[in-house]
N, C-alpha and C positions, 0 to 999 in steps of 0.2 A: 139916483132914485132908489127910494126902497121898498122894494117888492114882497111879501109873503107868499109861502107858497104851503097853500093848506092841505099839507099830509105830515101825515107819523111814521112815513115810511122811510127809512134811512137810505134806504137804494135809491128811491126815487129824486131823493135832495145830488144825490152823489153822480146821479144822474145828470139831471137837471142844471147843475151848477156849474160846469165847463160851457154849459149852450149859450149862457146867457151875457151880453156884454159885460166889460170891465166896469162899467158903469151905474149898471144896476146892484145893490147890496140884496142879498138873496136872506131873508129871513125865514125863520123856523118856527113852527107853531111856536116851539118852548121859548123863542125869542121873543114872543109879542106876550107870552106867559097864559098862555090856549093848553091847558091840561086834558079837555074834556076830551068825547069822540065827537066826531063832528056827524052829522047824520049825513045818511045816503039812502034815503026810502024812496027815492026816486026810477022808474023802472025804464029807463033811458042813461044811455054812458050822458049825455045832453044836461039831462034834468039834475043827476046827481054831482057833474062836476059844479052845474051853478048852484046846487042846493050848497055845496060846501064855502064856495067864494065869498057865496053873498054871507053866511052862516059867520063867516069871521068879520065881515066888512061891519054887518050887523052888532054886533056883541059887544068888538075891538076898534073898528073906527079904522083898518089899517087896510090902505091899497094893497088886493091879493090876487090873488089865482087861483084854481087847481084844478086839477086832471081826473078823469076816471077814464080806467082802460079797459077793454074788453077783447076777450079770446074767443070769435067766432066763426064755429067751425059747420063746416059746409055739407056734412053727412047727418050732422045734432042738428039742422035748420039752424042754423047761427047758436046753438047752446055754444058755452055756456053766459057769452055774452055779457050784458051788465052784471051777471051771476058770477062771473067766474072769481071773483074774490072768496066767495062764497059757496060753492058750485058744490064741496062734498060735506057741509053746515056751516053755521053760525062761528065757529070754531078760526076758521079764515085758516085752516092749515095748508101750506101749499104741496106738502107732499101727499098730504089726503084729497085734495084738488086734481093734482098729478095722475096721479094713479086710480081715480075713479074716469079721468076725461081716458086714459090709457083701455080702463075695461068696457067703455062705453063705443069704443073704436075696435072692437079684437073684430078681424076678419071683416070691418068696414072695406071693401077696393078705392073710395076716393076719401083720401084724409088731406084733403086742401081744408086751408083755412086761412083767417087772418087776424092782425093785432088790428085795433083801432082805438085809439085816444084821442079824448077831447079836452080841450083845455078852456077854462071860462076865468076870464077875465073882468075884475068888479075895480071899476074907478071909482065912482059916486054911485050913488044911489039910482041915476036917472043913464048913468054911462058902465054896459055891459057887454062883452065881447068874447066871440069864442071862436076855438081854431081848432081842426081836423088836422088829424095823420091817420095814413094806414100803412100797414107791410103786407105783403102777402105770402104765403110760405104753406109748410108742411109738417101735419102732427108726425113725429119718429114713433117706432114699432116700441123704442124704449132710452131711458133716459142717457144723455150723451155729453159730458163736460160738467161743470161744479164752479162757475163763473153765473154770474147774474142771479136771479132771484125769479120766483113763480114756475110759469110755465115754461122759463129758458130752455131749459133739457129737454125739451120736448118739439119746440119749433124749431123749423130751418127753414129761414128765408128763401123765396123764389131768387131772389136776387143776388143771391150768395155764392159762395164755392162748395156748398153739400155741408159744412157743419150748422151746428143751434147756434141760438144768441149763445147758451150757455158755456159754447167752447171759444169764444170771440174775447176780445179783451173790451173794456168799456170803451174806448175812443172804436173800435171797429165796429160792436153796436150800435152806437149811435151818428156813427156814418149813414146809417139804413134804418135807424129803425123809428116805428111809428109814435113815440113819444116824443123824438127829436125832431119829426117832423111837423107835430101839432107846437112844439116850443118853437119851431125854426118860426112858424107863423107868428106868435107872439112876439118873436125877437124882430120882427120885419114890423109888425106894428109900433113895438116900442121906437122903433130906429126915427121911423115917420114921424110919431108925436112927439121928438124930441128928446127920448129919454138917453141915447149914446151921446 
Protein backbone atom coordinates (compact mmCIF):
# COMPACT_ATOMS: atom_id res chain seq x y z
CA UNK A 1 0.00 0.00 0.00
CA UNK A 2 1.05 3.48 -0.63
CA UNK A 3 0.60 5.88 1.92
CA UNK A 4 1.40 9.87 1.89
CA UNK A 5 2.14 11.48 4.63
CA UNK A 6 1.41 15.20 4.43
CA UNK A 7 4.26 17.10 6.10
CA UNK A 8 7.65 19.05 5.25
CA UNK A 9 8.83 18.12 8.23
CA UNK A 10 11.91 15.92 7.95
CA UNK A 11 11.73 14.83 11.76
CA UNK A 12 8.34 13.95 11.50
CA UNK A 13 8.94 11.40 8.30
CA UNK A 14 12.08 10.09 10.35
CA UNK A 15 9.74 9.73 12.88
CA UNK A 16 7.09 8.17 11.46
CA UNK A 17 8.67 5.75 9.13
CA UNK A 18 10.08 2.89 11.66
CA UNK A 19 6.14 2.78 12.98
CA UNK A 20 4.77 1.83 10.03
CA UNK A 21 4.53 -1.83 8.54
CA UNK A 22 6.99 -3.26 5.99
CA UNK A 23 4.17 -3.17 3.94
CA UNK A 24 2.98 0.09 3.64
CA UNK A 25 5.55 2.53 1.23
CA UNK A 26 5.58 5.79 3.05
CA UNK A 27 5.67 8.71 0.70
CA UNK A 28 6.67 12.29 0.84
CA UNK A 29 4.91 15.33 -0.12
CA UNK A 30 8.15 15.94 -2.75
CA UNK A 31 7.35 12.23 -3.81
CA UNK A 32 3.77 12.84 -5.00
CA UNK A 33 5.52 16.36 -6.26
CA UNK A 34 3.23 18.61 -3.47
CA UNK A 35 5.87 21.76 -3.40
CA UNK A 36 3.27 24.09 -1.96
CA UNK A 37 2.46 24.83 1.96
CA UNK A 38 -0.33 22.98 2.73
CA UNK A 39 -2.93 25.15 4.85
CA UNK A 40 -3.64 24.72 8.61
CA UNK A 41 -6.24 27.76 9.29
CA UNK A 42 -8.08 25.38 11.27
CA UNK A 43 -8.23 26.25 15.19
CA UNK A 44 -8.39 22.56 16.41
CA UNK A 45 -5.11 20.00 16.18
CA UNK A 46 -8.71 17.94 14.61
CA UNK A 47 -9.70 20.34 11.95
CA UNK A 48 -6.06 21.12 10.81
CA UNK A 49 -4.73 17.50 10.52
CA UNK A 50 -7.98 16.87 8.14
CA UNK A 51 -7.56 20.28 6.51
CA UNK A 52 -4.16 19.01 5.38
CA UNK A 53 -5.10 15.03 4.19
CA UNK A 54 -7.94 15.91 2.68
CA UNK A 55 -5.81 19.32 1.00
CA UNK A 56 -3.50 16.38 -0.80
CA UNK A 57 -6.25 13.73 -1.50
CA UNK A 58 -7.94 16.72 -3.15
CA UNK A 59 -5.21 18.36 -5.55
CA UNK A 60 -3.14 14.84 -5.83
CA UNK A 61 -5.62 11.93 -6.00
CA UNK A 62 -3.07 10.10 -3.43
CA UNK A 63 -4.13 8.00 -0.32
CA UNK A 64 -2.78 10.24 2.74
CA UNK A 65 -2.65 11.23 6.12
CA UNK A 66 -1.25 13.73 8.49
CA UNK A 67 -0.87 14.80 11.87
CA UNK A 68 -1.02 18.09 13.83
CA UNK A 69 0.48 18.21 17.29
CA UNK A 70 0.09 20.23 19.98
CA UNK A 71 2.08 21.40 23.28
CA UNK A 72 -0.64 21.90 25.99
CA UNK A 73 0.26 23.30 28.95
CA UNK A 74 -1.76 23.35 32.11
CA UNK A 75 -0.69 26.78 33.83
CA UNK A 76 -1.27 28.78 29.85
CA UNK A 77 -5.01 27.03 29.91
CA UNK A 78 -3.82 24.44 27.36
CA UNK A 79 -1.63 27.52 25.28
CA UNK A 80 0.06 27.05 23.21
CA UNK A 81 -1.81 24.19 21.77
CA UNK A 82 -2.89 24.17 18.07
CA UNK A 83 -0.52 27.40 18.33
CA UNK A 84 2.49 25.99 19.26
CA UNK A 85 3.99 25.67 15.74
CA UNK A 86 3.53 29.14 15.77
CA UNK A 87 3.29 30.19 19.50
CA UNK A 88 6.25 33.07 19.11
CA UNK A 89 4.91 34.15 15.03
CA UNK A 90 4.41 33.34 11.68
CA UNK A 91 8.21 32.65 11.61
CA UNK A 92 7.61 28.81 13.00
CA UNK A 93 11.12 29.23 14.75
CA UNK A 94 11.33 26.65 17.41
CA UNK A 95 13.87 28.21 19.37
CA UNK A 96 11.79 31.40 19.44
CA UNK A 97 8.79 28.97 20.52
CA UNK A 98 11.23 27.66 23.16
CA UNK A 99 12.02 30.27 24.93
CA UNK A 100 9.01 32.59 24.80
CA UNK A 101 6.68 29.07 26.35
CA UNK A 102 10.15 29.26 28.86
CA UNK A 103 9.31 33.24 29.91
CA UNK A 104 5.77 32.66 29.93
CA UNK A 105 6.33 29.87 32.82
CA UNK A 106 9.27 31.70 35.00
CA UNK A 107 8.15 31.25 38.64
CA UNK A 108 4.78 29.26 37.35
CA UNK A 109 4.65 26.31 40.59
CA UNK A 110 2.66 23.84 38.19
CA UNK A 111 4.46 23.29 34.69
CA UNK A 112 2.35 19.88 33.90
CA UNK A 113 1.59 19.60 30.43
CA UNK A 114 1.08 17.55 27.64
CA UNK A 115 1.91 16.38 23.67
CA UNK A 116 -1.28 15.54 21.77
CA UNK A 117 -1.35 14.46 18.22
CA UNK A 118 -3.99 13.74 15.77
CA UNK A 119 -3.61 11.87 12.92
CA UNK A 120 -6.40 12.03 10.01
CA UNK A 121 -6.52 9.72 7.68
CA UNK A 122 -8.25 10.38 3.89
CA UNK A 123 -9.02 7.08 1.73
CA UNK A 124 -11.75 8.47 -0.60
CA UNK A 125 -13.60 11.24 -0.55
CA UNK A 126 -16.67 9.61 1.34
CA UNK A 127 -13.89 7.40 3.68
CA UNK A 128 -12.01 9.67 6.63
CA UNK A 129 -10.45 8.56 9.87
CA UNK A 130 -8.51 9.94 12.61
CA UNK A 131 -6.56 8.71 15.69
CA UNK A 132 -5.46 10.27 19.02
CA UNK A 133 -2.18 10.12 21.10
CA UNK A 134 -1.17 11.86 24.12
CA UNK A 135 1.90 11.89 26.61
CA UNK A 136 1.99 13.56 29.57
CA UNK A 137 4.91 15.19 31.12
CA UNK A 138 6.64 18.30 32.36
CA UNK A 139 7.80 21.88 30.94
CA UNK A 140 12.06 21.84 32.46
CA UNK A 141 13.14 25.32 34.17
CA UNK A 142 15.59 25.05 30.80
CA UNK A 143 16.60 23.29 27.85
CA UNK A 144 18.20 19.70 28.46
CA UNK A 145 19.68 17.36 25.43
CA UNK A 146 20.16 18.37 21.37
CA UNK A 147 18.10 15.07 20.03
CA UNK A 148 14.65 15.52 18.51
CA UNK A 149 13.23 18.61 17.27
CA UNK A 150 10.56 21.58 18.77
CA UNK A 151 9.78 21.51 22.14
CA UNK A 152 12.07 18.35 22.91
CA UNK A 153 14.37 20.16 25.30
CA UNK A 154 11.93 21.18 27.27
CA UNK A 155 9.50 18.21 28.05
CA UNK A 156 9.99 15.18 30.31
CA UNK A 157 7.59 12.69 30.13
CA UNK A 158 5.65 11.63 33.24
CA UNK A 159 6.45 8.21 32.20
CA UNK A 160 10.02 8.43 31.82
CA UNK A 161 13.30 8.29 33.99
CA UNK A 162 13.61 12.36 34.58
CA UNK A 163 15.17 13.29 31.17
CA UNK A 164 13.33 15.22 27.83
CA UNK A 165 12.44 13.58 24.55
CA UNK A 166 15.41 15.61 23.72
CA UNK A 167 18.08 13.59 25.54
CA UNK A 168 16.19 9.92 24.47
CA UNK A 169 17.26 8.44 21.24
CA UNK A 170 14.49 8.06 18.59
CA UNK A 171 13.41 4.46 19.01
CA UNK A 172 13.20 5.39 23.13
CA UNK A 173 10.88 8.37 21.99
CA UNK A 174 8.76 6.76 20.29
CA UNK A 175 8.37 3.90 22.70
CA UNK A 176 6.26 6.68 24.59
CA UNK A 177 5.57 9.22 22.96
CA UNK A 178 2.17 10.80 21.64
CA UNK A 179 2.86 10.92 17.82
CA UNK A 180 3.61 7.10 18.06
CA UNK A 181 0.82 6.55 19.77
CA UNK A 182 -1.80 8.36 17.29
CA UNK A 183 0.36 6.37 14.36
CA UNK A 184 0.16 3.08 16.54
CA UNK A 185 -3.74 3.69 15.85
CA UNK A 186 -3.36 4.14 12.33
CA UNK A 187 -1.08 1.25 12.11
CA UNK A 188 -3.92 -1.08 13.99
CA UNK A 189 -6.23 0.34 11.39
CA UNK A 190 -4.35 -0.29 8.45
CA UNK A 191 -3.49 -4.04 9.77
CA UNK A 192 -7.62 -4.45 9.89
CA UNK A 193 -8.31 -3.32 6.49
CA UNK A 194 -5.77 -5.30 5.16
CA UNK A 195 -3.08 -3.21 4.37
CA UNK A 196 0.06 -5.54 6.25
Amino acid sequence: MRLCFASNNAHKLDEIRPLLPASVELLSLADIGCTEELPETQDTLEGNALQKARYVWDHFGVTCFADDTGLEVSALAGAPGVYSARYAGPQRRAEDNVQKLLHELQGAADRSAQFRTVVALVLSDQEVHTFEGAVAGYITEQLQGTEGFGYDPIFQPAEGDGRTFAQMTLAEKNAISHRSRAVGGLVQFLAGAGAQ
